[in-house]
C-alpha positions as CSV (number, residue, x, y, z in Angstrom):
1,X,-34.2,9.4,-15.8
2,X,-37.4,9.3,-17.9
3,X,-37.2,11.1,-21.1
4,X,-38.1,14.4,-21.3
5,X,-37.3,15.5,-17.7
6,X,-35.4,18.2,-17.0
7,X,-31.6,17.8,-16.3
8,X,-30.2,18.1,-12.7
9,X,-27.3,20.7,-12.4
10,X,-24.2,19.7,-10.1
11,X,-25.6,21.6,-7.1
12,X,-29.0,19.8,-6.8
13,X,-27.8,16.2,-7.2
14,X,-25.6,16.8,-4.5
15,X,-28.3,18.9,-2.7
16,X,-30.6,15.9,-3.4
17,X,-27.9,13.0,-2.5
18,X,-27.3,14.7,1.1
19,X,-30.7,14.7,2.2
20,X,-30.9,11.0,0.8
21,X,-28.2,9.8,3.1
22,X,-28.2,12.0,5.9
23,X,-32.0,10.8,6.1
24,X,-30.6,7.3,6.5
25,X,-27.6,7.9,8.8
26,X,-24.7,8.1,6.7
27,X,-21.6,9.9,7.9
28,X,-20.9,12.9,6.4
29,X,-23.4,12.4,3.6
30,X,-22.5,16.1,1.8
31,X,-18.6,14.7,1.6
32,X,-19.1,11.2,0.3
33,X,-21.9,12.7,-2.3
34,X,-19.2,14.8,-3.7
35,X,-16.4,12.2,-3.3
36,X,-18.9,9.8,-5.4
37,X,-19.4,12.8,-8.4
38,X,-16.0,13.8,-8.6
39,X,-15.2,10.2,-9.3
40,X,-17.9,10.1,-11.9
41,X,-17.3,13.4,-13.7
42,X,-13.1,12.6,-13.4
43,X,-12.7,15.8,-11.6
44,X,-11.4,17.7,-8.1
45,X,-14.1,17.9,-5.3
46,X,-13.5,21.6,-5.5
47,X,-14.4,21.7,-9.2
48,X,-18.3,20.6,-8.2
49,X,-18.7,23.9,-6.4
50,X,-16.9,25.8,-9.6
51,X,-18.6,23.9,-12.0
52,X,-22.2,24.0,-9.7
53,X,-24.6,24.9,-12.2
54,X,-23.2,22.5,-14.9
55,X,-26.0,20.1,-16.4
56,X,-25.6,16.4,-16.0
57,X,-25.6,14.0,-18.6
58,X,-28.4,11.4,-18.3
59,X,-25.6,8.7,-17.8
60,X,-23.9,10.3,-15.0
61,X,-27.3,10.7,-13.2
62,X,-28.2,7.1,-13.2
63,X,-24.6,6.2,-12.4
64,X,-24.8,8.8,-9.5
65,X,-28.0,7.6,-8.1
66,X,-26.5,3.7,-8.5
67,X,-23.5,4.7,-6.2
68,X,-25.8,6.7,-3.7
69,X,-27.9,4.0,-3.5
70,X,-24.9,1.7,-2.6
71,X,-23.5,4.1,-0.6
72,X,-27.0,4.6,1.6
73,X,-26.9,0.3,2.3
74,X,-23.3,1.4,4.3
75,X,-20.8,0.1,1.7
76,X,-17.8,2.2,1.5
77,X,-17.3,4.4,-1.1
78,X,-13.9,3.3,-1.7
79,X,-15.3,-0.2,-3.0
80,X,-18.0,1.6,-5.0
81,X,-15.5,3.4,-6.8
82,X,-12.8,0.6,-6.7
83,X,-9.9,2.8,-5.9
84,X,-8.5,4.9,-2.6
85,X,-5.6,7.3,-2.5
86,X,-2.7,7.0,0.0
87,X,0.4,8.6,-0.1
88,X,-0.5,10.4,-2.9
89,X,-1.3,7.3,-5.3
90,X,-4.6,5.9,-6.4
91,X,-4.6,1.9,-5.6
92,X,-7.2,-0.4,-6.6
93,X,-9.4,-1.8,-3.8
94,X,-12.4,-4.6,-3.7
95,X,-14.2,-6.2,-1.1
96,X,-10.9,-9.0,-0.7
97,X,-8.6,-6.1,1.2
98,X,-9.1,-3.7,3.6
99,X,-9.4,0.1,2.6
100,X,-6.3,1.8,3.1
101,X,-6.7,4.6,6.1
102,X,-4.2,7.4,6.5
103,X,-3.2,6.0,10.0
104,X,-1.4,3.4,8.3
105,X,0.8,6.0,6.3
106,X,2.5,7.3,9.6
107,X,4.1,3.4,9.2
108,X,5.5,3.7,6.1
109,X,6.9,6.9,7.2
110,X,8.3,5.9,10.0
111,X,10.3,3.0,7.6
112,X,10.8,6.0,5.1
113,X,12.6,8.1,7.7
114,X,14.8,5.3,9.2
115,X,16.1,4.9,5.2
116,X,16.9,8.7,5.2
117,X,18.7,8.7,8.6
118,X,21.0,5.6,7.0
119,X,21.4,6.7,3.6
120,X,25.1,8.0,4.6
121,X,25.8,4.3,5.5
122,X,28.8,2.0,4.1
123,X,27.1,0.7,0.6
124,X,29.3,-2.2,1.1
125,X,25.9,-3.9,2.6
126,X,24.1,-3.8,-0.6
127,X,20.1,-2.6,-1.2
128,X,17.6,-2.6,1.4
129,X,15.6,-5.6,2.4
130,X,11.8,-5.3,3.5
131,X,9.5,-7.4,4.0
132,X,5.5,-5.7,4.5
133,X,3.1,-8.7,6.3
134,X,-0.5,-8.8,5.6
135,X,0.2,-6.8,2.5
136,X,-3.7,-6.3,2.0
137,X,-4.1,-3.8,-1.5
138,X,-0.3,-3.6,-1.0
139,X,-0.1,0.0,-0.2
140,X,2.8,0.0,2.0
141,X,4.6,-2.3,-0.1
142,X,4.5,-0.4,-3.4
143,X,4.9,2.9,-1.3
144,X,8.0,1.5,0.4
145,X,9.4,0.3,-3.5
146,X,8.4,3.5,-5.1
147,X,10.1,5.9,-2.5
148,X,13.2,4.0,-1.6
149,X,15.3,3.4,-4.5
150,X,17.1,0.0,-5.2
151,X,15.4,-1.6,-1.8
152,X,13.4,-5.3,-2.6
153,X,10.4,-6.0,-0.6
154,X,8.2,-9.7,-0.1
155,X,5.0,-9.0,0.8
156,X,3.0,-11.8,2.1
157,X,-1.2,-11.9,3.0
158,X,-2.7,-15.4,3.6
159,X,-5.4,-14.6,1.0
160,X,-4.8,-15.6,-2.4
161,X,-7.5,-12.8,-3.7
162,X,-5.2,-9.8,-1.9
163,X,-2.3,-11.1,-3.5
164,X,-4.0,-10.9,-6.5
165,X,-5.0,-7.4,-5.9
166,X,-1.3,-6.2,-4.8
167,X,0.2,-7.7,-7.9
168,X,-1.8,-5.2,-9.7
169,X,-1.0,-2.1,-7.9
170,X,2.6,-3.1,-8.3
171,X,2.1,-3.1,-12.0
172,X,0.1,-0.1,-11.8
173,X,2.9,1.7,-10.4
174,X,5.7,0.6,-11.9
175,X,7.5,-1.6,-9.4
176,X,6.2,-5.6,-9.9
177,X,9.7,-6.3,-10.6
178,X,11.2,-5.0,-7.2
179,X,8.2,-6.9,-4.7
180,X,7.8,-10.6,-4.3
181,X,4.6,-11.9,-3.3
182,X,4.0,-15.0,-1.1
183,X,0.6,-16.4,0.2
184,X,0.7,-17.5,3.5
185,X,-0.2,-16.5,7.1
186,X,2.3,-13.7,8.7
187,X,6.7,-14.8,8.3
188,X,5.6,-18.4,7.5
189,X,6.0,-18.1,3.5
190,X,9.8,-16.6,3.8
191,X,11.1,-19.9,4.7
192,X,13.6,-21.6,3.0
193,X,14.4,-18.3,0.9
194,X,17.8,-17.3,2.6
195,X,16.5,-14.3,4.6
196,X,17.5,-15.5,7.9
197,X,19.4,-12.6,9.2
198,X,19.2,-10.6,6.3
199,X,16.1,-8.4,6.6
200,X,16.6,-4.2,7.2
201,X,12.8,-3.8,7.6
202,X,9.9,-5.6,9.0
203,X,6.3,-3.2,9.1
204,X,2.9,-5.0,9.2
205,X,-0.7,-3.8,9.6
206,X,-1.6,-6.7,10.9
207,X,-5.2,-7.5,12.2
208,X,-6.3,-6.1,15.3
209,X,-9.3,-5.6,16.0
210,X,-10.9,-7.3,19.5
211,X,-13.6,-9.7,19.9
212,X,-15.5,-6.8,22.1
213,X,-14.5,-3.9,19.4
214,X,-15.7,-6.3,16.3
215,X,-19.2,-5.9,17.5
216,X,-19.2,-1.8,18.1
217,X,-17.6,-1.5,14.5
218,X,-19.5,0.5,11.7
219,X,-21.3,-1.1,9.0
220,X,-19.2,-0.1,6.7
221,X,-16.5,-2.1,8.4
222,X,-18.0,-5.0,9.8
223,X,-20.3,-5.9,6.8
224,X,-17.9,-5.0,3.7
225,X,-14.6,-5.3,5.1
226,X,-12.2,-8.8,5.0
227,X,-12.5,-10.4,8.8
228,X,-9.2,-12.3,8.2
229,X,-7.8,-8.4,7.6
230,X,-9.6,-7.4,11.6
231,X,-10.3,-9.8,13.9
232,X,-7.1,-10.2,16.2
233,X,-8.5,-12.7,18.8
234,X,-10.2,-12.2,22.1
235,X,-7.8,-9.2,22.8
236,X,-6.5,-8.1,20.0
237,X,-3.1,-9.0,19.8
238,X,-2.9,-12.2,19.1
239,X,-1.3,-10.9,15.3
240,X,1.5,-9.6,17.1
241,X,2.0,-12.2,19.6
242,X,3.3,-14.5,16.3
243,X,5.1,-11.7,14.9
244,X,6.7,-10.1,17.2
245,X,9.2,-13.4,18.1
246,X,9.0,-14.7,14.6
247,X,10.7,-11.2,13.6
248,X,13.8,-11.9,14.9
249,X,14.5,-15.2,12.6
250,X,14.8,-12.7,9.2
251,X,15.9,-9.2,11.1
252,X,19.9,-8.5,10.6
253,X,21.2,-6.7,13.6
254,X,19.9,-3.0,13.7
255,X,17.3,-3.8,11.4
256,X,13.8,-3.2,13.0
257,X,10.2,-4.1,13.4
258,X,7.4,-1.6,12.7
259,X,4.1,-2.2,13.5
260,X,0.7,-0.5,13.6
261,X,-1.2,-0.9,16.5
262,X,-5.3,-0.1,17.7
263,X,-5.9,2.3,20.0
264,X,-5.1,1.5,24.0
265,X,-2.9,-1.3,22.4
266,X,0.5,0.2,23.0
267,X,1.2,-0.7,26.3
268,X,0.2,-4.7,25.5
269,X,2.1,-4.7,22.2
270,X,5.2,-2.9,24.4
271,X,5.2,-5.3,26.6
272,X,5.1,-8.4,24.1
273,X,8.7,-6.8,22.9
274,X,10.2,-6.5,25.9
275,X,9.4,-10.7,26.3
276,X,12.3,-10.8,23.8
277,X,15.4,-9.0,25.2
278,X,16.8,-9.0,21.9
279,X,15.2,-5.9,20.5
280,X,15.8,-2.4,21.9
281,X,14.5,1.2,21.3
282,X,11.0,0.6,21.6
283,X,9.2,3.5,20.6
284,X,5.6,4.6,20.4
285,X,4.2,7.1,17.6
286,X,1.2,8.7,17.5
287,X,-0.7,10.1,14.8
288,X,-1.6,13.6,14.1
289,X,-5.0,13.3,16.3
290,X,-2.4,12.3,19.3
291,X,-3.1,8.4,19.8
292,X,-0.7,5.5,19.6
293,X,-0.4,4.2,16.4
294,X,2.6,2.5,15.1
295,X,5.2,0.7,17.8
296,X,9.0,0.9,16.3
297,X,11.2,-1.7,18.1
298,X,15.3,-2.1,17.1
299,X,17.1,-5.4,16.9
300,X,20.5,-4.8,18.5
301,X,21.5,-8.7,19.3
């Protein structure tokens, strides 16, 4: 901003920032201005509108216009800003994980509510055992060790950069001590720790993506986002073609295996479990828009 020009209140940045990306095709380009300027000013969206004729500071324009000008070449607003929300907690995010959606939260309630339908069980069997594959930022993992007290999780991600980022959303939130972090591709890194038999819960956002649906993706996907973290071969399931069987190696009997799912995938992935007569229960939840999102399997031999 050169000197001398005048100041821009709340109301026309934001006026000015929508016209900017709608003009280039950006989604939604009134919500993610606002999303950007509430993270810049440290306030509620809903404080922009209260707060509309309030002059910005020269630094918070040229950090403003920075962010818009990311956020017109398609990156996600979530890496501009570094952090997302879910479940109510802010986690750190870069371009090594994949932004946390609200899809996946329906997961770790699903894991949440099979705690809460067992806490009357005999304690004699000691704390609950998780495991969360392809841990990513490590939302579910630190969601799962914040909200069910006493339970130990391993989270595992074959990149060495998500591990990275997870360890420091754990510390963030209070519970590094209570989740071990492996490196390595799906079940593979919990050899040789003892967990044979021993797990309660097994959830996974695993890649999924297909080969045809990687090239209709957005942008903001298919140019920012970790491929390892998508792409789950020709079909799609090829992710839960290893998990699925490897599973049963670490589940105890009645423990179970939750996994998120694309959509038109539930049949497939339904199928892949009932190649393995030793789970039951196969359910199928869907989200709050109605589609299939998370397959909940049981192991009862």
């Amino acid at each position: 901003m050169a000197a001398g020009e005048k100041k821009l209140e709340i109301y026309d940045a934001l006026r000015w920032a929508e016209e900017y990306l709608k003009g280039l095709g950006v989604p939604d380009p009134l919500a993610e201005a606002e999303y950007l300027l509430a993270h810049i000013l440290k306030c509620r969206r809903v404080d922009l509108f209260i707060n509309r004729n309030r002059l910005l500071e020269e630094e918070e324009i040229e950090c403003f216009k920075k962010f818009i000008k990311k956020r017109s070449e398609r990156e996600p607003s979530q890496y501009i800003t570094g952090e997302v929300e879910f479940r109510g907690i802010i986690f750190k995010v870069t371009k090594d994980v994949l932004i946390p959606r609200p899809e996946t939260e329906f997961l770790v309630e699903e894991a949440a509510k099979i705690v809460r339908e067992q806490e009357s069980r005999v304690m004699g069997h000691g704390s609950w055992m998780i495991v969360d594959i392809c841990t990513g930022s490590g939302c579910i993992a630190v969601s799962m060790a914040k909200e069910i007290e006493g339970c130990k999780v391993y989270a595992t991600d074959i990149s060495e950069r998500a591990i990275r980022i997870a360890r420091e959303n754990a510390a963030r939130h209070g519970v590094e001590n209570r989740i071990v972090f492996l490196c390595g591709s799906f079940l593979e890194p919990l050899k040789d720790r003892g967990l044979e038999g021993k797990i309660d819960i097994i959830l996974s956002n695993p890649p999924y993506v297909s080969e045809k649906d990687m090239e209709k993706l957005q942008p903001e996907i298919k140019d920012y986002e970790p491929l390892l973290a998508l792409y789950g071969g020709e079909g799609g399931l090829d992710s839960y073609r290893t998990i699925i069987p490897e599973a049963l190696n670490y589940l105890r009997k009645g423990g179970y295996l939750i996994l998120e799912i694309g959509y038109g995938q539930a049949e497939g992935v339904k199928k892949l479990f009932a190649q393995n007569p030793a789970y039951s229960k196969i359910e199928i939840i869907k989200d709050l828009s109605g589609i299939e999102r998370v397959v909940k399997a049981k192991r009862d031999v």
